[in-house]
Structures are given as structure tokens and as C-alpha cells.
C-alpha positions as CSV (number, residue, x, y, z in Angstrom):
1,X,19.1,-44.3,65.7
2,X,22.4,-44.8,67.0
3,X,24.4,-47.6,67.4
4,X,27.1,-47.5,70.3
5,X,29.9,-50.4,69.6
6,X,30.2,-52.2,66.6
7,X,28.0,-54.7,65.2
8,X,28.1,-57.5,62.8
9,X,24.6,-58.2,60.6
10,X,23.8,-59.9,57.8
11,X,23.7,-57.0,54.9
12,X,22.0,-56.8,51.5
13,X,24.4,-58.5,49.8
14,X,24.8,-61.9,51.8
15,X,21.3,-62.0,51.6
16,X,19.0,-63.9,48.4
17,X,17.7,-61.9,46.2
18,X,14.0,-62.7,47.2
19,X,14.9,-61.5,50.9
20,X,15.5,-58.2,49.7
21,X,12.6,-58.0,47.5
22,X,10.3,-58.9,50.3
23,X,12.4,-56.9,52.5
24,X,11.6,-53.8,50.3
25,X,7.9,-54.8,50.1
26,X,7.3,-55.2,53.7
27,X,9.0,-51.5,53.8
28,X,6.5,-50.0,50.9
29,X,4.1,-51.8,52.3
30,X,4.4,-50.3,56.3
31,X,5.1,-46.7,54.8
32,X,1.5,-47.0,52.8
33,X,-0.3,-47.8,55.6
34,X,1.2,-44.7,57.8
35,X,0.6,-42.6,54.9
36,X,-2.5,-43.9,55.4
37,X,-3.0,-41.8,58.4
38,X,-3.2,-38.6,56.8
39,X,-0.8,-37.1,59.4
40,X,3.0,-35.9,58.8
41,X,4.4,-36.6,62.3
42,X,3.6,-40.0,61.4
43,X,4.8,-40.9,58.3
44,X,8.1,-38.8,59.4
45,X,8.8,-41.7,62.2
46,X,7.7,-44.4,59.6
47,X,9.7,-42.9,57.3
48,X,13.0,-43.0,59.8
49,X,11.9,-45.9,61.1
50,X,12.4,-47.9,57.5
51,X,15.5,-46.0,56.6
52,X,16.8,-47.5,59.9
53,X,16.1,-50.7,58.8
54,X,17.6,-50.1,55.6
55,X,21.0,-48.7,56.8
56,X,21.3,-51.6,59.1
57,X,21.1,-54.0,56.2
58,X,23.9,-52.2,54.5
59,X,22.1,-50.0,52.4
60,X,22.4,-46.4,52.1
61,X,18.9,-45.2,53.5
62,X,15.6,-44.3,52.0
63,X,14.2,-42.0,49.2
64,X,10.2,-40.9,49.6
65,X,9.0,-39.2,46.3
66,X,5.3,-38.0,47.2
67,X,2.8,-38.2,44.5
68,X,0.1,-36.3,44.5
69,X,-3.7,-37.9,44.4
70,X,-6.0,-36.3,41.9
């Protein structure tokens, strides 16, 4: 993503605690369902899609440790 101009958003830390927890949540929860899929190219453009969202609430981006099923 980029962002031409500046903009002002409400970050991580103006927001309640709870927000960010559901925030996060909502972000597992959307990257589990494309990993769901079964298919890379899709969980790639989840996977930028929430570290997007992140870094426009302030943060610094996402980390994705894969696990495997046995």
C-alpha cells in the first residue's frame, strides 16, 4: 500500500485496550480463514492485507510463524 499525503488516524495507542485486542482477533481470525484455502498466493495478500492494517494503526507490521500440522 501506499499512502500519497499525510494522514492523521487514530493509532494503537489512543485506542482502549479492548479495541486492540479485538483488533488483533479479527486479524488472526481473517489470516485463519485464508490459510484455510490451502493456497500461498492467498494467504500472501491476506497476509499484506493485515500488516496494512496494522501499520496504519501505528504499529510496526505483522509477524507469521507457520506451524506445521501433524
Amino acid at each position: 500500500m501506499t499512502l500519497n499525503g499525510t494522514i492523521q488516524t487514530v493509532g494503537f495507542k489512543d485506542m482502549h485496550q479492548e479495541q486492540v485486542e479485538a483488533l488483533m482477533l479479527m486479524t488472526h481470525a481473517f489470516l485463519s480463514l485464508a490459510d484455510g484455502y490451502e493456497d500461498e498466493d492467498i494467504f500472501e495478500q491476506a497476509k499484506e492485507i493485515a500488516e496494512d492494517v496494522v501499520i496504519l494503526f501505528g504499529g510496526n507490521g505483522i509477524e507469521v510463524k507457520y506451524e506445521p500440522i501433524l
